[in-house]
C-alpha positions in Angstrom: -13.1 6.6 70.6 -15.0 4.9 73.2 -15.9 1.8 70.4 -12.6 1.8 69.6 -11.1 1.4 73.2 -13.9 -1.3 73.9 -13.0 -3.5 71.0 -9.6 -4.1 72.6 -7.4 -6.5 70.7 -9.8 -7.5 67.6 -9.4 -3.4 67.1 -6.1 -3.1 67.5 -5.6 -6.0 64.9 -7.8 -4.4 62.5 -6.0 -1.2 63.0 -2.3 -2.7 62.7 -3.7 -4.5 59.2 -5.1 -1.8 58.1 -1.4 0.2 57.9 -0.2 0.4 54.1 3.8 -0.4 55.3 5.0 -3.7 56.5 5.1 -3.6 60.1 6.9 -6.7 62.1 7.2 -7.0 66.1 10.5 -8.4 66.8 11.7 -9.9 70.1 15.6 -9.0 70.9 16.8 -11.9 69.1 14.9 -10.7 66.1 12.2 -13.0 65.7 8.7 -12.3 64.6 6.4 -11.9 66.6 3.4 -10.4 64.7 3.2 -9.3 60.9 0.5 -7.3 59.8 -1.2 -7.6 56.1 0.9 -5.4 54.4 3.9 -7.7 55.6 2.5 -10.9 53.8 2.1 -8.8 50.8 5.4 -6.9 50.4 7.5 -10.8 51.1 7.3 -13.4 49.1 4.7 -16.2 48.3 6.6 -18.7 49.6 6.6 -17.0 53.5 2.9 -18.5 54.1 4.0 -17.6 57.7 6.6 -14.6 59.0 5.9 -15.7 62.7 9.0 -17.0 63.9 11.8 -16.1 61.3 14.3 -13.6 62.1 13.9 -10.2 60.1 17.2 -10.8 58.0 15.6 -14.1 56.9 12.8 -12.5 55.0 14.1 -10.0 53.6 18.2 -10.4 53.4 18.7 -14.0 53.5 22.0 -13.2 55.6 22.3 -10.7 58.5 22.4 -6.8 57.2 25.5 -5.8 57.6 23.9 -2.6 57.9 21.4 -3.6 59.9 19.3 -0.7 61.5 18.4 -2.6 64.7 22.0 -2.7 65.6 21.9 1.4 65.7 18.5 1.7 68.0 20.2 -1.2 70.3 23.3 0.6 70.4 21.3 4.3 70.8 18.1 3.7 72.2 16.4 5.8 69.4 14.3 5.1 66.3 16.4 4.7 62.6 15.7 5.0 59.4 17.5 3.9 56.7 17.0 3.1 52.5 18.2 -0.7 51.7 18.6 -2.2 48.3 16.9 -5.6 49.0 18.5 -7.9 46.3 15.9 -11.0 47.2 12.6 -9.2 47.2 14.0 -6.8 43.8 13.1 -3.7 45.8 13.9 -0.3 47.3 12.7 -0.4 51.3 12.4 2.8 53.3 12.9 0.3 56.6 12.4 2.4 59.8 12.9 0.5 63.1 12.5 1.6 67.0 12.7 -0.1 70.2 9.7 -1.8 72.5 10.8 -1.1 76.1 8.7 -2.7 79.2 9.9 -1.3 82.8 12.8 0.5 81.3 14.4 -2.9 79.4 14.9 -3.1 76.0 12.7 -6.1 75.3 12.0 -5.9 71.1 11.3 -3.9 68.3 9.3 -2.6 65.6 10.4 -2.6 62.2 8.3 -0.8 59.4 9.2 -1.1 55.7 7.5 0.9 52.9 8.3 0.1 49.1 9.7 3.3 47.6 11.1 1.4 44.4 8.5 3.5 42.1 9.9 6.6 43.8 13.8 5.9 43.6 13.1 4.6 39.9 11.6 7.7 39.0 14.6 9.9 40.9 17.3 7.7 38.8 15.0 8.7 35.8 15.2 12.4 36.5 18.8 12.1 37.6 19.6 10.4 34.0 17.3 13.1 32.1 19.1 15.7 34.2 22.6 14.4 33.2 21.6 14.2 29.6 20.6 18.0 29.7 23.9 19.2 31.0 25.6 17.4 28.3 22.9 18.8 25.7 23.9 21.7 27.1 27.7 21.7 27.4 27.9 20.7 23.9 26.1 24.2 23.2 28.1 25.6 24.9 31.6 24.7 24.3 30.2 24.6 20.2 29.4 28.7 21.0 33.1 29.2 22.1 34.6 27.6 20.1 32.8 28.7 16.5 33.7 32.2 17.9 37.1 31.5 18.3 37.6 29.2 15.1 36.0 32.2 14.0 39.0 34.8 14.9 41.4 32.3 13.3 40.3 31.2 10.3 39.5 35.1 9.5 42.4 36.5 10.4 44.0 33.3 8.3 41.6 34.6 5.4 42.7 37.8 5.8 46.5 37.4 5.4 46.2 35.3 2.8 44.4 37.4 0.8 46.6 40.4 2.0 49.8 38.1 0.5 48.3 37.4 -2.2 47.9 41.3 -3.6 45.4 40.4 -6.4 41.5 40.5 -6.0 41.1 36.9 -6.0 38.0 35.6 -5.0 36.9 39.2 -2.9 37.1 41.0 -6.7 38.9 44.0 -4.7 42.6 44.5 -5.0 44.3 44.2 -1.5 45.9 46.3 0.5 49.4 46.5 1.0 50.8 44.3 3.5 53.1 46.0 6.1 54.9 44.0 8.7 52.9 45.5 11.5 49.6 44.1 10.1 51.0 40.7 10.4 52.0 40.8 13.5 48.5 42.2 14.3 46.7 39.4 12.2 49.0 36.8 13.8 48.8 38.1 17.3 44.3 37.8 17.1 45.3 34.1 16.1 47.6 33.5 19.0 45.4 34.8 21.3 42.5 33.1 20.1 44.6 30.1 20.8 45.2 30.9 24.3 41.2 31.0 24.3 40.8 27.7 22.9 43.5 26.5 25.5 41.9 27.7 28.7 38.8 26.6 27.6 40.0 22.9 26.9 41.5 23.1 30.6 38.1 24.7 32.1 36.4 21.4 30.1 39.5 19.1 32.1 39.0 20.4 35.3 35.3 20.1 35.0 35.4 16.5 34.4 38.2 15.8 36.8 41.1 14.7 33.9 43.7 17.1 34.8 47.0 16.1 36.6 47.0 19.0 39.1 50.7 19.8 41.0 49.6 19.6 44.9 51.5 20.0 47.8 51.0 21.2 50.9 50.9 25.0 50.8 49.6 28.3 52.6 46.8 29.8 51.2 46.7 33.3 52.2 49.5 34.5 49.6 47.6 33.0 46.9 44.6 34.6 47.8 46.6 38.3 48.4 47.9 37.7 45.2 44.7 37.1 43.2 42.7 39.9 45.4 45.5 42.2 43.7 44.5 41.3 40.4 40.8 41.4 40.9 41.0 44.8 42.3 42.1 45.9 38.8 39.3 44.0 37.2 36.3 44.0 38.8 33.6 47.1 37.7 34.2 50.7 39.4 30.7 50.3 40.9 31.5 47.0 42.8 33.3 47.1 45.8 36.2 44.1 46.6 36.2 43.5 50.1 38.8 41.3 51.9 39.2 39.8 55.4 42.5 37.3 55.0 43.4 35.7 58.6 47.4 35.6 58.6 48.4 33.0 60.7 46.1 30.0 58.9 47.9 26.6 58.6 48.4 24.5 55.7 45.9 23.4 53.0 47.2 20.1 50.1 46.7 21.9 47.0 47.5 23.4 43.6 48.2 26.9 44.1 47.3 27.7 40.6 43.8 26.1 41.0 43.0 28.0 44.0 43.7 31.1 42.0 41.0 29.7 39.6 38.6 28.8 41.9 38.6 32.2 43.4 38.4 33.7 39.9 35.9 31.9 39.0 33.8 32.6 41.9 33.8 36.4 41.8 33.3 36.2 38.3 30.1 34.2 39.2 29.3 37.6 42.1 30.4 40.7 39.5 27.8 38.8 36.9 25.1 38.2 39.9 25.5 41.9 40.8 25.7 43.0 37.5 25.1 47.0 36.5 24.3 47.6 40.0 26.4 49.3 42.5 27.3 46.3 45.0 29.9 44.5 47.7 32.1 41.5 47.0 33.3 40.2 50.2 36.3 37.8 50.4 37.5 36.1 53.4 39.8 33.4 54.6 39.8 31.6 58.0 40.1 29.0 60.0 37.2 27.1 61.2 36.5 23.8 63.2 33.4 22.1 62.3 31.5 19.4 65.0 28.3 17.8 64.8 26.6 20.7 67.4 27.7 23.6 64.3 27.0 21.0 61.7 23.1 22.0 60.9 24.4 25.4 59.6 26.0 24.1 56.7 23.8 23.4 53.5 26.4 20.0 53.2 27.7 17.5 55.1 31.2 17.6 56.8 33.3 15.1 58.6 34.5 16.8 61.9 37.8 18.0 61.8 39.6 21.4 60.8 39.2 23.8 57.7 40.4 26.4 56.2 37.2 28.3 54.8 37.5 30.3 51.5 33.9 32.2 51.2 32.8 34.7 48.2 29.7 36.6 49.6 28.6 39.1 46.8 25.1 41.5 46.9 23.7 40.4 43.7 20.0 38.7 42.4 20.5 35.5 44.4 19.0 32.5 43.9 15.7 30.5 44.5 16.4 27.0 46.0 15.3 26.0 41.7 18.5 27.3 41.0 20.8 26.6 43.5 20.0 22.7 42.4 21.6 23.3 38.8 24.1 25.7 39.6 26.8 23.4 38.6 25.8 22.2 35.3 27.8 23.3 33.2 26.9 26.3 30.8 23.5 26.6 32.7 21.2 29.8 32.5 18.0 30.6 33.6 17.5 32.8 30.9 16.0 35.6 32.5 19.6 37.1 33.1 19.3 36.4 36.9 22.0 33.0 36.2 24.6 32.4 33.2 26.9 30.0 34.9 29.2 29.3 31.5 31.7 26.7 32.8 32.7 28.6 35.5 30.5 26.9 38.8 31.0 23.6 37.1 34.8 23.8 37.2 34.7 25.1 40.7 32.8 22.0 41.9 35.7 20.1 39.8 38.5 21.5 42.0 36.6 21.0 44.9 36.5 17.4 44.0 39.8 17.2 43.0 40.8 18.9 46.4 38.5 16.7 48.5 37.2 19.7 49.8 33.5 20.9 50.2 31.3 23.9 48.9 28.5 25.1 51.2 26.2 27.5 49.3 23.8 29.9 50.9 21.3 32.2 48.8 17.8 34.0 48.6 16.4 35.2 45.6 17.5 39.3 46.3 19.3 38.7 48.9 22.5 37.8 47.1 25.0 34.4 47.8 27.7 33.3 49.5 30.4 30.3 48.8 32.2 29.0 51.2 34.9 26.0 50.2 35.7 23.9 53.1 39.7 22.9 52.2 40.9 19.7 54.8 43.7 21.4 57.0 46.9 19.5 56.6 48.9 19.2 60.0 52.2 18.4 58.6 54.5 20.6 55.7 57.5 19.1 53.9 59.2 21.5 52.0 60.0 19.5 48.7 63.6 20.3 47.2 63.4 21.6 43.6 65.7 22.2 41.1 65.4 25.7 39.4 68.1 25.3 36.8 67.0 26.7 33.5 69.3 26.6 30.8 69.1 30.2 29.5 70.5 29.5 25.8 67.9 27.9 24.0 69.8 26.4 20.6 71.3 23.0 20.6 73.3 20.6 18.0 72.4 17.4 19.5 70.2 15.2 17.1 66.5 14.5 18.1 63.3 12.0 17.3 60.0 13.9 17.5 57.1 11.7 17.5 53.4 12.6 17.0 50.5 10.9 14.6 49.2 14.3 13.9 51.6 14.9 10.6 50.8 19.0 11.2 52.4 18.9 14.3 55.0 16.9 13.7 56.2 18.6 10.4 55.7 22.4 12.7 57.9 21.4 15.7 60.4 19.6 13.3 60.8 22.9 11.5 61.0 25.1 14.5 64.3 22.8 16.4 65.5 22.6 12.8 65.9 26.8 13.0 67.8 26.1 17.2 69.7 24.4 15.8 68.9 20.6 16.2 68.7 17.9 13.8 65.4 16.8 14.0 64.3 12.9 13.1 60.2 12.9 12.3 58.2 9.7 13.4 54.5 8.7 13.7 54.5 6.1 15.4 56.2 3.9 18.2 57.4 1.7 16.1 59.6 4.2 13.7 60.9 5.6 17.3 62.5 2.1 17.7 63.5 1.4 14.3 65.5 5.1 14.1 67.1 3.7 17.5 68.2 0.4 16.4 69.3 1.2 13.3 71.8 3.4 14.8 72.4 5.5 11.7 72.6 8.5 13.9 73.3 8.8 17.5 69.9 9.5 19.1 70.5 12.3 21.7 66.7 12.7 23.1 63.3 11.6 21.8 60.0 13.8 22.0 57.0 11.8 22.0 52.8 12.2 21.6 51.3 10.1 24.7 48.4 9.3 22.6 49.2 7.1 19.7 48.5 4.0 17.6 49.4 0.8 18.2 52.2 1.8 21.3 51.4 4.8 23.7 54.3 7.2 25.2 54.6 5.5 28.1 54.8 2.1 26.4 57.3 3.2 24.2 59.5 5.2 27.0 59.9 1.6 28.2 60.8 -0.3 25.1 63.5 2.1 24.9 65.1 2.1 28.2 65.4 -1.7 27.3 67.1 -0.8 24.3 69.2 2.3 25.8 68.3 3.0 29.3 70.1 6.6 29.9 68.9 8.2 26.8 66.3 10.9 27.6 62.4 10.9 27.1 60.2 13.6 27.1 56.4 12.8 27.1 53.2 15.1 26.0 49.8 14.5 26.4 47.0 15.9 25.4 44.4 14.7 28.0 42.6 11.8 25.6 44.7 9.0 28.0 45.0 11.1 31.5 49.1 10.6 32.5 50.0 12.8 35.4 53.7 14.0 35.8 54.2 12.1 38.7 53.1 8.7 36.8 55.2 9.7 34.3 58.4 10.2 36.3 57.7 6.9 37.3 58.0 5.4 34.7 61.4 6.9 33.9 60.1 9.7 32.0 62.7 13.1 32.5 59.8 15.5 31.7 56.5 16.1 30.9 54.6 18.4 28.8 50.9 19.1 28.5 49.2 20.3 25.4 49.2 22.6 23.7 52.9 23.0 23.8 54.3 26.5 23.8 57.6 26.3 21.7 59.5 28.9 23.9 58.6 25.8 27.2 59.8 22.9 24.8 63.0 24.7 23.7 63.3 25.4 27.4 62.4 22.0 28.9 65.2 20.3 26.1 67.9 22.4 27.8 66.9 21.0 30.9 66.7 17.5 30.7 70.1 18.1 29.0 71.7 20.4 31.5 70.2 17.5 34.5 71.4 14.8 32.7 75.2 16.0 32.5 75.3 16.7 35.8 74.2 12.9 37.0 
């Protein structure tokens, strides 16, 4: 030490080379005043000297906008930050802190290390990561649904076979068909379809493609509501605890996704706690979060108000392994300790869509708790709605349905055909026009696909406003070209339908449009 102290400056110059990151001494206008080694080597040939150039010279050409240096002259405390540096083609960890001499700021030290190796191999992981999940989604939505293609097309076999009353291709003569055994057959197959439906939605929600229904709302009835129905569903050996504060304010959301998320989160605790006996604790409050409560959270939040919906459950746990891939979608650790399905991943999806955020806190044994973090809206407008439903069903008027899946076309055709309505079939846009302006019949209503070739739903709603402005459009979509209701309305669209279509809600929905248009 003594050697060291003796050799006085040469030393010091050996010691500042000798440092593996760039390391510049700036004065306050930001000029160099020394460079070490590892400075001439990280910036370019053509530098032959740094002395005397400002730092956003070498290594920005213009002034960072997000300059570190302005955050330690504005603070008084060391920064670090990660830059893309476009003219050098690298990844900088650049760290600076401020020289003072009697109390006065008079320069600073900036430090750069090159961690482009480091972020290229995170992007790498992050892209193998990504293409796991979808190796894995696929798997998992090709389980569910060969089980439930499974339930149709068997129960399809079955009937068939049933009808037929010959051995056909089973060589044994079949049963008798009673009415009662179709309706059972048929019922498996409508409920399989349900199955195929909320799974298609749990798919939407997960990749954010679903037009939710927001508006500003209270979320303690919602959660009442759904701790009613849970209380009937969870396992005798769990018990459903629930703290709900009354007098929390208002959250923008869909109620009906809240429901899910809440679902889908004790769903997540009774499979965590499994055979054993165990707690599920559900609670709603109001919180305000600052930057003094802020290192409690596992996530960053903006300061502001909450209201904080937490699932806290006795189950396995998790290790912090887990916790990193608990949103992938159909992830499993495969020791029965995690089988997340698609229930996590479309958790994080309403999050998303709700701008809210999900702190998680677990130990392996120790069990987990969720807590979603939903923005606290200070305002509430009541929005007027109109509740008329047209309770008789049947109709005479004549109708265009339009779809380029001939299956579905030819199905609902059939079933207005039995209310009642004469029904006009089309496949495209372009035979929706052609039935209008051939004016052979007088087009009461057209029904049209979103999705199709050559014109979509919307494109075609306004070609024939052009041609007829007051005759009413209903649009459904399917999700392959996201159209949300209020889009829709916008574009002069009287109602909207989602996919699968129930025929009971189309029947329904024709009555109203109807029924508002006669009273305009």
């Amino acid at each position: 030490m003594d050697e060291l102290r003796s050799g006085g400056l040469e030393t010091w110059q050996h010691i500042f080379d000798a440092l593996v990151e760039s390391v510049l001494i700036l004065n306050k206008d930001k000029e160099v005043v020394e460079a070490n080694r590892a400075a001439y080597a990280l910036l370019p040939s053509t530098y032959t000297e740094i002395i005397g150039h400002k730092c956003y010279e070498l290594f920005a050409c213009l002034e960072c906008q997000d300059c570190p240096l302005e955050h330690v002259r504005n603070k008084g405390d060391s920064y670090s930050l990660d830059m893309e540096r476009s003219l050098l083609g690298k990844y900088l960890r650049v760290t600076c802190a401020p020289l003072f001499k009697n109390d006065v700021l008079v320069g600073y030290i900036h430090s750069a290390l090159d961690i482009t190796q480091q972020r290229n191999l995170k992007n790498q992981l992050v892209q193998a990561r990504k293409m796991d999940a979808i190796s894995t989604l696929a798997g998992g939505i090709a389980h569910d649904f060969n089980n439930i293609l499974g339930v149709i097309l068997g129960n399809a076999d079955l009937l068939q076979y049933r009808l037929s009353g010959d051995a056909g291709q089973m060589g044994v003569m079949a049963p008798e068909l009673e009415k009662v055994d179709i309706q059972e057959h048929l019922l498996a197959i409508q409920k399989a379809g349900q199955r195929a439906e909320d799974l298609v939605n749990q798919i939407l929600t997960f990749s954010r493609q679903t037009s939710t229904s927001r508006r500003d709302v209270i979320i303690t009835p919602i959660i009442k509501e759904t701790v009613k129905f849970l209380k009937s569903t969870v396992p005798a050996t769990i018990e459903l605890r629930a703290e709900i504060a009354e007098d929390v304010g208002y959250i923008y959301a869909d109620p009906t996704q809240i429901h899910q998320a809440l679902m889908n989160l004790c769903t997540n605790a009774v499979e965590a706690i499994g055979d054993q006996h165990g707690v599920i604790e559900i609670t709603v409050k109001e919180k305000k979060v600052t930057s003094a409560g802020a290192e409690t959270l596992s996530q960053h939040l903006q300061n502001g108000e909450y209201i904080v919906l937490s699932v806290k459950d006795t189950g396995v746990g998790m290790s912090e392994e887990v916790l990193e891939r608990i949103y992938d979608p159909f992830f499993t650790t495969g020791d029965g300790g995690v089988d997340s399905g698609l229930g996590l991943a479309v958790l994080h999806g309403i999050a998303t869509q709700h701008n809210a955020t999900i702190d998680v806190h677990s130990e392996p044994g120790k069990g987990a708790e969720f807590a979603i973090y939903f923005p606290k809206v200070n305002t509430f407008k009541e929005k007027g709605t109109n509740n008329a439903v047209a309770t008789m069903l049947k109709g005479s008027e004549t109708l265009i349905f339009a779809d380029d899946e001939e299956e579905l076309v030819k199905m609902f055709s059939e079933m207005l055909e039995y209310l009642g309505y004469t029904v006009l079939p089309a496949a495209s846009g372009q035979e929706v026009l052609a039935h209008i302006k051939n004016k052979l019949h007088k087009i009461d209503m057209v029904i049209t696909d979103q999705t199709m070739p050559h014109m979509t739903g919307l494109e075609l709603a306004r070609a024939i406003k052009k041609l007829q402005a007051n005759l009413p459009v209903i649009l459904c979509s399917g999700y392959a070209e996201p159209v949300t209701e209020e889009s829709a309305r916008k574009e002069g669209i009287n109602a909207f339908l989602a996919k699968p279509i129930d025929m009971k809600d189309l029947a329904v929905t024709i009555r109203q449009v109807f029924l508002l248009n006669s009273t305009q």
